[in-house]
Each structure stands twice: as C-alpha cells, then as structure tokens.
C-alpha positions in Angstrom: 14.4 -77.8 45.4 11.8 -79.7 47.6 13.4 -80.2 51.4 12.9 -83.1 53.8 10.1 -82.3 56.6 10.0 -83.4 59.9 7.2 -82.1 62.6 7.5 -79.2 64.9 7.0 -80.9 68.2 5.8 -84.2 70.3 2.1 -85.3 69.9 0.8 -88.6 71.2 -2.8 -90.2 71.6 -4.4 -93.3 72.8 -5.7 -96.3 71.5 -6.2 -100.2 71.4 -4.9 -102.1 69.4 -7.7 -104.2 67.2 -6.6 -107.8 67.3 -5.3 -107.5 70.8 -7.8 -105.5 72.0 -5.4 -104.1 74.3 -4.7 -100.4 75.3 -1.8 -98.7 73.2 0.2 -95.2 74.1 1.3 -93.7 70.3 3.6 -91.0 70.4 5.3 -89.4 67.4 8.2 -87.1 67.8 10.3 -85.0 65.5 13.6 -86.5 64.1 16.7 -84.8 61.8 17.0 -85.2 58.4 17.7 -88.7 56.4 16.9 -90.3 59.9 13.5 -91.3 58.0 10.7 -92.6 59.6 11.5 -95.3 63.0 9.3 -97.3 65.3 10.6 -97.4 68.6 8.7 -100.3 71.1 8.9 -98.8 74.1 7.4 -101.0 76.3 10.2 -103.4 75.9 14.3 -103.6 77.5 16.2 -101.4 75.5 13.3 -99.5 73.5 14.6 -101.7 70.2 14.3 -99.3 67.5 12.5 -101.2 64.1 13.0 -99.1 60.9 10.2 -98.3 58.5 11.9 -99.9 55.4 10.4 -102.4 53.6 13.2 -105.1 54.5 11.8 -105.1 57.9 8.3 -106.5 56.6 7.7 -109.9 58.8 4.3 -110.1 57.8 2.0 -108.9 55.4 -1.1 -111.2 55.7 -3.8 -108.9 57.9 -1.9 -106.2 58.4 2.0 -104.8 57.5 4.0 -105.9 60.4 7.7 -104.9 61.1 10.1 -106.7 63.1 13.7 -106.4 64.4 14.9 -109.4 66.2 12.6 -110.2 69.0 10.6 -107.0 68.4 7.8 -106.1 66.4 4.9 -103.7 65.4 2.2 -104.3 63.0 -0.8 -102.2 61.7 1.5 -99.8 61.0 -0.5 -98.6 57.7 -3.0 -96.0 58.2 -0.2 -94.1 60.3 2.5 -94.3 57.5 -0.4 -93.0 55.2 -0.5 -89.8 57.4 2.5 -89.3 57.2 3.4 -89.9 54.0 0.2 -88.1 52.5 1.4 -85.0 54.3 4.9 -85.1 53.4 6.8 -86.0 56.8 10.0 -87.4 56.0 11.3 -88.2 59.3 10.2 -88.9 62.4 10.4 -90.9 66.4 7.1 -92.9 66.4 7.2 -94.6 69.9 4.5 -97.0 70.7 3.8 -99.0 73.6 2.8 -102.1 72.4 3.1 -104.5 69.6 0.3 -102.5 67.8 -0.4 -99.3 66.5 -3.3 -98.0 67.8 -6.3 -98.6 65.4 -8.2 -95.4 66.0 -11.3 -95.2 63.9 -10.3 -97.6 61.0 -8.8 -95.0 58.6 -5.6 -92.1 59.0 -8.1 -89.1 59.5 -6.9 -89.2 62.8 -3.5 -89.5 62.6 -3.4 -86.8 59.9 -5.7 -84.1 63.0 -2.7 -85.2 65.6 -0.2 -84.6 62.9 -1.5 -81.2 62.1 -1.5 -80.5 65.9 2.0 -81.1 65.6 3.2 -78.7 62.9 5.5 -79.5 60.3 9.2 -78.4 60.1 11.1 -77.4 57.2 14.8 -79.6 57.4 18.2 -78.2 55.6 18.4 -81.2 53.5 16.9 -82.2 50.0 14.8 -84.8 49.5 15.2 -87.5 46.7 12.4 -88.9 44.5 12.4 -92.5 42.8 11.8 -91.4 39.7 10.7 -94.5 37.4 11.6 -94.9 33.6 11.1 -98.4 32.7 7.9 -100.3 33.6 7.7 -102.8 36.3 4.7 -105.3 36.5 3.9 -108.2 38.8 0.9 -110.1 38.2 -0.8 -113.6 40.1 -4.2 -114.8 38.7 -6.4 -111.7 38.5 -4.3 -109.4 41.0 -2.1 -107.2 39.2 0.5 -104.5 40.4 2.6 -102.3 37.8 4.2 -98.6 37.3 5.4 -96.8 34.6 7.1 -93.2 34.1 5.1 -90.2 34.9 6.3 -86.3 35.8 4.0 -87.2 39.1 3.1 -89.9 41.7 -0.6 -90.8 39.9 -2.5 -94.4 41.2 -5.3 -96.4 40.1 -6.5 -99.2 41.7 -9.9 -101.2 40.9 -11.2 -104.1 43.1 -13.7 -106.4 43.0 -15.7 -108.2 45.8 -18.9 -110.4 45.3 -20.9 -108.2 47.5 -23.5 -106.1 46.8 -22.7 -103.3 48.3 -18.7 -103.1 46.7 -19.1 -105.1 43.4 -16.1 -102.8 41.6 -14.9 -99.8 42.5 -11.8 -98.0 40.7 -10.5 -95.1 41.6 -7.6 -92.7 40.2 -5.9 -90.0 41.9 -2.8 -87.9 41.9 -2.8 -87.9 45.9 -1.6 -84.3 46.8 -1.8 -83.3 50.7 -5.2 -81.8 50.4 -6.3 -84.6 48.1 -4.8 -87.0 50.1 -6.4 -85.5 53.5 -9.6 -84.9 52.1 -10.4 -88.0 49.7 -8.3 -90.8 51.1 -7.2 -90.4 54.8 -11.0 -90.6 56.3 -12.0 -94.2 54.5 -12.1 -97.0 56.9 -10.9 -100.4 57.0 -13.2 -102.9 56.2 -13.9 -106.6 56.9 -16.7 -109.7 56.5 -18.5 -110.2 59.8 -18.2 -114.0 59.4 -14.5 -113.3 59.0 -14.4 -111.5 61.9 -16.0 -114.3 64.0 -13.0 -116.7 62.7 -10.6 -114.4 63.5 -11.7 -114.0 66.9 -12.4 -117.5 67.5 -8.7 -117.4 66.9 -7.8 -114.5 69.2 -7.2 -112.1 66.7 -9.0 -109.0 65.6 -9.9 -108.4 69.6 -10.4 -105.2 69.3 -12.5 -105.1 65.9 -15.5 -103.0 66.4 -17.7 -101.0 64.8 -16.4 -97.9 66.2 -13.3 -98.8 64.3 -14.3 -100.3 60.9 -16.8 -101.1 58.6 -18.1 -104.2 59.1 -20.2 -106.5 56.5 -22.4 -109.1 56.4 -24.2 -110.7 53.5 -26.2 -108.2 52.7 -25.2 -104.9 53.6 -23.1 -102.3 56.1 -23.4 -103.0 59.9 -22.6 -99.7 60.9 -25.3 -97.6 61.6 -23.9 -94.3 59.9 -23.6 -96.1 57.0 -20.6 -95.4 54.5 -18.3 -92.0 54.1 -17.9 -92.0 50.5 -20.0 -94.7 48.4 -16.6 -96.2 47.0 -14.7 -96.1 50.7 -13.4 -99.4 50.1 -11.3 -98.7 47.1 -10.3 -95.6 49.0 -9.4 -97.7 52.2 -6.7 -99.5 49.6 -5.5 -96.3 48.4 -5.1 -95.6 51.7 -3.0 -99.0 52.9 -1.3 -98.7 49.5 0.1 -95.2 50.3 1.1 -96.5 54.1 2.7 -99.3 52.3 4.9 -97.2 49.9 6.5 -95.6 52.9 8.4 -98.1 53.8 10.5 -97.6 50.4 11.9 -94.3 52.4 11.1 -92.1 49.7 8.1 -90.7 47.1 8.1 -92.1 43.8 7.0 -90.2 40.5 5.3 -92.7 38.3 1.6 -93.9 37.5 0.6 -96.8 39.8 -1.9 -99.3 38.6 -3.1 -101.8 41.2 -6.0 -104.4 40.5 -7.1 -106.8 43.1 -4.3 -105.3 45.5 -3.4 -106.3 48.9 -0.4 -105.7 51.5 1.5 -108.6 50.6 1.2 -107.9 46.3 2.2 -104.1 47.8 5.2 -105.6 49.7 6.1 -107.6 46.4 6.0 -104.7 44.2 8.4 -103.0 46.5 11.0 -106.3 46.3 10.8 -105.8 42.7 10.9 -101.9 42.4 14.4 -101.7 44.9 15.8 -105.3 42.7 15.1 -103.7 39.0 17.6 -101.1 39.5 17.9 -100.0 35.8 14.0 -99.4 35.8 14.4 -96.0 38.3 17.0 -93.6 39.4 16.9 -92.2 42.5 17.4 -88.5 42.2 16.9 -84.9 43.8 15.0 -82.2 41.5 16.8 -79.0 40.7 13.1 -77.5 40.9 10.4 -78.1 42.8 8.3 -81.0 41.3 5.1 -79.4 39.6 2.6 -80.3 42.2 4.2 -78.4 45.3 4.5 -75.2 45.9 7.8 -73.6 45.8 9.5 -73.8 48.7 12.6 -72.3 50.3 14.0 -74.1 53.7 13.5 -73.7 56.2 9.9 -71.8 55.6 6.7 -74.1 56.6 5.5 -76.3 54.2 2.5 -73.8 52.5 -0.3 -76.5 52.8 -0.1 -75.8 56.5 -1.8 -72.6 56.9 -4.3 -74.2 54.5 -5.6 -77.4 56.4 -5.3 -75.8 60.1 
C-alpha cells in the first residue's frame, strides 16, 4: 500500500513575483493527512485559506490562478510541479503576496527547498484515479486525451513557428528522479515582443532573464543558452504536471497533450472529475509498480537517493 506524504519540517525562500515585480515571502509547511495541498495568503485579514483543487481555478490565461472570494494566488505551477513530482500529498504553502515567487523560471528550485525539508511518511493511504475509458477534448489543432494504463505515462508535442522550437515531443513516465532530473530544471519561456505588450500593460514586471527564457525572432536571449535542446516541451510537462495537482490526487493513465496550454489543462480536468464512469478512484492493495515498497511510516526511499 502506497501512504500519503507530507514534509518533515518548515522551509521558506524568497522571491518576486514576475508580473508584479514585487518581493514575495514563500513558506511551505507540513500538514496531516487528506488535508491536501492549501495556499494560505498571508499578507491579508484573516490569512484566507484558497485550496489547491481545480474548482478554485479563476484564471488560466498566463498563468494558473486560484481564488477564494476576495483572495487569490496565481503562478502557482512550477510549485505544484515540485510537489507533485516528488510525491507530497499534503501540505501549508503560505505566501505573502498574490504571487508565487517565480524563482528561476522552472521547479528546480522548489524541488532543492523541498528536499531541505524532508519528506514524512503519513498513517493514511493514498488513492489513485485510475482511468478505464478514454476521455478526449479537442479545439482546432490543440488536443488533450487519456486512456487506461497500469502508470501515469504523458506525451505532449508542440509546435511554434520559430526556429529555434519548430516541434518538440516528448514522452515520459515522470518518476521522482525522472521528474527531478528531466522536467523540474526547464524554464518558462516567452516572445520578447510579447513581453514588451505585457509590460506596456503592467504585467510580467518581473520577467527577466534571470527567470525565463526569453525569444526574439531569431534566437535565445539568454546568454547561457538552453538546458536541454527541447526545454520548451519540457517546460509544458512541467506546467502540465503543476496543473494535474489541483485534481488532489495522481492519476494512472497515458496522457496525450498536443498544442497544450493551462486553460486546455484546466478543461481536461472539468471533463476528467464530470465523466465519472470513465475512472474510479481507488487505493492499491500493492504498491503501484513504479514505487518502491513502502511500509508507513518509513521515509519515502527516493530520499536518501536525491540528498
């Protein structure tokens, strides 16, 4: 049986947040079992608590924003990632701001302060959406869809008329070391002319190039180049993973994502949680074939691995 995981004690950093520009305090904190995985804004009367489910999506277009009545966070992506690439359940994220800090552009960051951390082993099961009837969801050229596997596999291809993108596709099962070495370090990226507009508009303040990759009609800005020639599809893995998180819990089937984005991602996850007779949600009566076995409330074994 595969238990819930929390983290072994309280970690913070600092950042800004990259449209206001503005500093941001991020500290994550451990949190009991099926409390899942809560924003807490607490710079603001009351320290409103916004839930990481994917009801509380407000917004979608730039970024995934939450919101709970007159309180919101948004950019909250790359952190989910981190967390859900290394298996944390539950946890207190308390920010200070209406951003998450963007750090450098990707969850490599997130997934070293994490680690810091440790990870705790909960008395509690967790379940799996376990899918056995396809869903799809297609607009145009962008297409999302799942269907049953023993494992959570994705592929995702994109396609952008610039020369130094063109198509990438990728396909990964996204284990913990997979996940930290192949997906958490790619960045963000954006269009330099976009970027312009965006400030113009007061967004994207704090875009730099310390904090993305940035592109202008003929090649990569940033003077240490690229990561990995095919960051860019990584980078969607990435937002994609984040983005699941908000479900509240892994899903075993094989993802296929073309032309993808946060709001097709948010869509997908309407249509997954309304096609009820397409999953079950359920808890294995043996550890699922990727994991190590496991027997609460020892560490998770990948721990001693990635210190």
């Amino acid at each position: 049986m595969y238990f819930q995981q929390t983290i072994k004690r309280r970690v913070s950093c600092q950042g800004i947040g990259i449209h206001s520009g503005r500093p941001v305090q991020l500290v994550i904190h451990p949190a009991p079992a099926n409390s899942g995985l809560n924003f807490v804004r607490a710079d603001l009367p009351g320290a409103p608590v916004i839930p990481a489910r994917s009801s509380r999506v407000v917004d979608s277009s730039l970024a995934t924003t939450l919101g709970s009545q007159e309180a919101y966070v948004s950019t909250v992506e790359h952190l989910l990632g981190a967390l859900a690439g290394l298996g944390v359940d539950n946890a207190r994220i308390e920010v200070s701001g209406p951003e998450v800090p963007i750090l450098d552009g990707s969850a490599a960051s997130f997934v070293s302060l994490l680690k810091q951390a440790g990870f705790k082993t909960l008395r509690w099961p967790r379940a799996f959406f376990a899918i056995h009837k396809p869903i799809e969801i297609s607009h145009g050229d962008k297409y999302i869809g799942i269907e049953p596997a023993p494992e959570f596999k994705v592929s995702y291809a994109i396609d952008f008329p610039h020369p130094r993108i063109g198509r990438q596709k990728m396909t990964l099962q996204p284990r913990a070391k997979t996940f930290c070495r192949e997906i958490a370090p790619a960045r963000t990226f954006g269009f330099l002319e976009d970027v312009q507009r965006l400030q113009a508009n007061g967004q994207a303040l704090g875009g730099s190039l310390d904090n993305a990759i940035v592109l202008d009609h003929h090649g990569v800005l940033n003077p240490e180049g690229l990561r990995f020639p095919d960051e860019f599809v990584r980078h969607k893995i990435l937002d994609l993973i984040g983005d699941l998180a908000l479900l509240g819990w892994p899903v075993l089937g094989h993802l296929r994502v073309i032309k993808g984005s946060h709001a097709l991602h948010q869509q997908f996850m309407q249509a997954l949680l309304q096609q009820q007779e397409a999953w079950r949600l359920f808890i294995p009566e043996t550890q699922p074939s990727w994991r190590a076995p496991l027997q609460a409330p020892a560490p998770l074994p990948f721990r001693v691995a990635m210190a």
